[in-house]
C-alpha positions, 0 to 999 in steps of 0.5 A, spaced: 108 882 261 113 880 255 111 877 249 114 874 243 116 880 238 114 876 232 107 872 232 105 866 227 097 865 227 095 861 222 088 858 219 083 855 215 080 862 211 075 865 216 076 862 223 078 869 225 085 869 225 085 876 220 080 880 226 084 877 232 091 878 228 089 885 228 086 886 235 091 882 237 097 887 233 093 893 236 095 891 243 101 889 243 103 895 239 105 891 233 106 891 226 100 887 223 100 883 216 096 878 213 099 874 208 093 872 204 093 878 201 100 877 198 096 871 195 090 876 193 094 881 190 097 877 185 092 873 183 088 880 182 094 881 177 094 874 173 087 875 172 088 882 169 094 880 165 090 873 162 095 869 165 092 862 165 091 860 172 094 852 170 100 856 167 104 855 174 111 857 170 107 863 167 105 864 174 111 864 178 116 868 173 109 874 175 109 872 181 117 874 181 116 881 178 111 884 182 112 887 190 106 887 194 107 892 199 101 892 206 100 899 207 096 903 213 096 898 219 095 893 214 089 896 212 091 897 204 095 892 199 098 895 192 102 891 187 107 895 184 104 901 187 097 899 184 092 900 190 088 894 189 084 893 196 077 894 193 079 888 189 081 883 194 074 880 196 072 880 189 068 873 187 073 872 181 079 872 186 075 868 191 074 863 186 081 863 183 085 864 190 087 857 192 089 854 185 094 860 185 097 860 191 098 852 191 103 854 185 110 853 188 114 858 185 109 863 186 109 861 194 116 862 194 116 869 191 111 870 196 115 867 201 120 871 200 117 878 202 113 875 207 120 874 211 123 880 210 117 884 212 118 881 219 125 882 219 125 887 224 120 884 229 114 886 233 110 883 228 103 879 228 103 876 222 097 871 220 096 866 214 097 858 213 103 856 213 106 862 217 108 857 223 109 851 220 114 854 213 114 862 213 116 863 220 118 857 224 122 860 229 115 865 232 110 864 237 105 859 234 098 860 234 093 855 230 086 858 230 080 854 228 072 853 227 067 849 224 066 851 216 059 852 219 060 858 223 066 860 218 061 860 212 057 865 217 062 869 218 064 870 211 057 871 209 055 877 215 063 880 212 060 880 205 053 882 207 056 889 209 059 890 202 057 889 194 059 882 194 053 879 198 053 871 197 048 865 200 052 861 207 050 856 203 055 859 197 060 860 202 060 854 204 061 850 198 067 856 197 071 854 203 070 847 203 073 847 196 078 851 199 080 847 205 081 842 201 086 845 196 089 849 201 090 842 206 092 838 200 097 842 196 105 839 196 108 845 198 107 847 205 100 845 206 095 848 211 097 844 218 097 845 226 104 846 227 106 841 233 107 847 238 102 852 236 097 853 241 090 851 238 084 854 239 077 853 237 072 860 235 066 857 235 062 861 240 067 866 242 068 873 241 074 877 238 077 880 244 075 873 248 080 870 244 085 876 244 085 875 251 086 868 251 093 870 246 095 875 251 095 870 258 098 865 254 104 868 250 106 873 255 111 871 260 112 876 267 118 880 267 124 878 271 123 883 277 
């Protein structure tokens, strides 16, 4: 089979694009990335400096001076060769993610290094606004679940570290966050028009990564 060199999925947070990007990337032999933390990454960085968070000028100048690098299969982030990966999940970054990653300037920063990591192709490379702005030429993929089943996710995710919260918490969290992310000006969170969406509730991860695999590959002219 043969498939795109450079895959865009996108999501509302916790629908299953990072778990299902990363399978997906290990299969086909990929690179993977998850744009989120770019996000994270800087955020992290605006709160350790006191940046005001409704400071959107400050913001993107600190956004243009930093590089966040995705190391170890994506498993680590580093801000100007700082490892910051304890700290992506933290409840502060939650809570202040979304107002951050709607300023336009740091978007366009952030924009600007995502594009030139997937430069060189194969790449499965998963956030919001991948398809629709990032990279609108790759393959497209919208994955999507109900914010009930999300909450559950996130919950169980969050379970397993030092950072434990109610579903009930959770899910006012990702409420307020579709909204920010659906309501934004600047390349909102939307299904491109030919993205394949699919629904997770009540899936698998390896039922979705199949369910990737037949429909982007395409057979090999014999």
């Amino acid at each position: 089979m043969l498939y795109p060199s450079v895959i865009a999925i996108d999501g509302p947070v916790a629908s299953g694009k990072t778990t299902v990007g990363r399978e997906l990337a290990r299969r086909l032999g990929y690179a993977f990335v998850d744009t989120g933390v770019y996000y994270r990454a800087i955020t992290i960085a605006a709160l350790d400096t006191a940046t005001p968070l409704d400071d959107e000028a400050a913001l993107s100048r600190l956004a243009e001076a930093m590089a966040v690098r995705i190391g170890d299969g994506g498993l680590s982030v580093l801000v100007d060769d700082v490892d910051v990966t304890s700290r992506l999940r933290a409840p502060e970054v939650d809570a202040a993610v979304s107002p951050v990653a709607k300023v336009g300037g740091v978007r366009r920063a952030m924009v600007a290094q995502q594009r030139a990591t997937a430069e060189g192709g194969d790449v499965v490379m998963v956030g919001r606004d991948i398809g629709t702005h990032v990279l609108p030429d790759a393959a497209k993929v919208y994955l999507d679940a109900s914010p009930e089943e999300r909450a559950r996710r996130r919950s169980k995710e969050l379970a397993e570290t030092a950072q434990a919260r109610s579903e009930d918490e959770v899910l006012g969290n990702l409420r307020m966050r579709d909204a920010i992310d659906s309501g934004r000006e600047d390349s909102p969170l939307r299904v491109a028009d030919d993205a394949l969406h699919i629904v997770t509730d009540g899936l698998e991860v390896a039922d979705v990564v199949e369910l990737l695999l037949g429909a982007l590959g395409t057979k090999e002219a014999e």
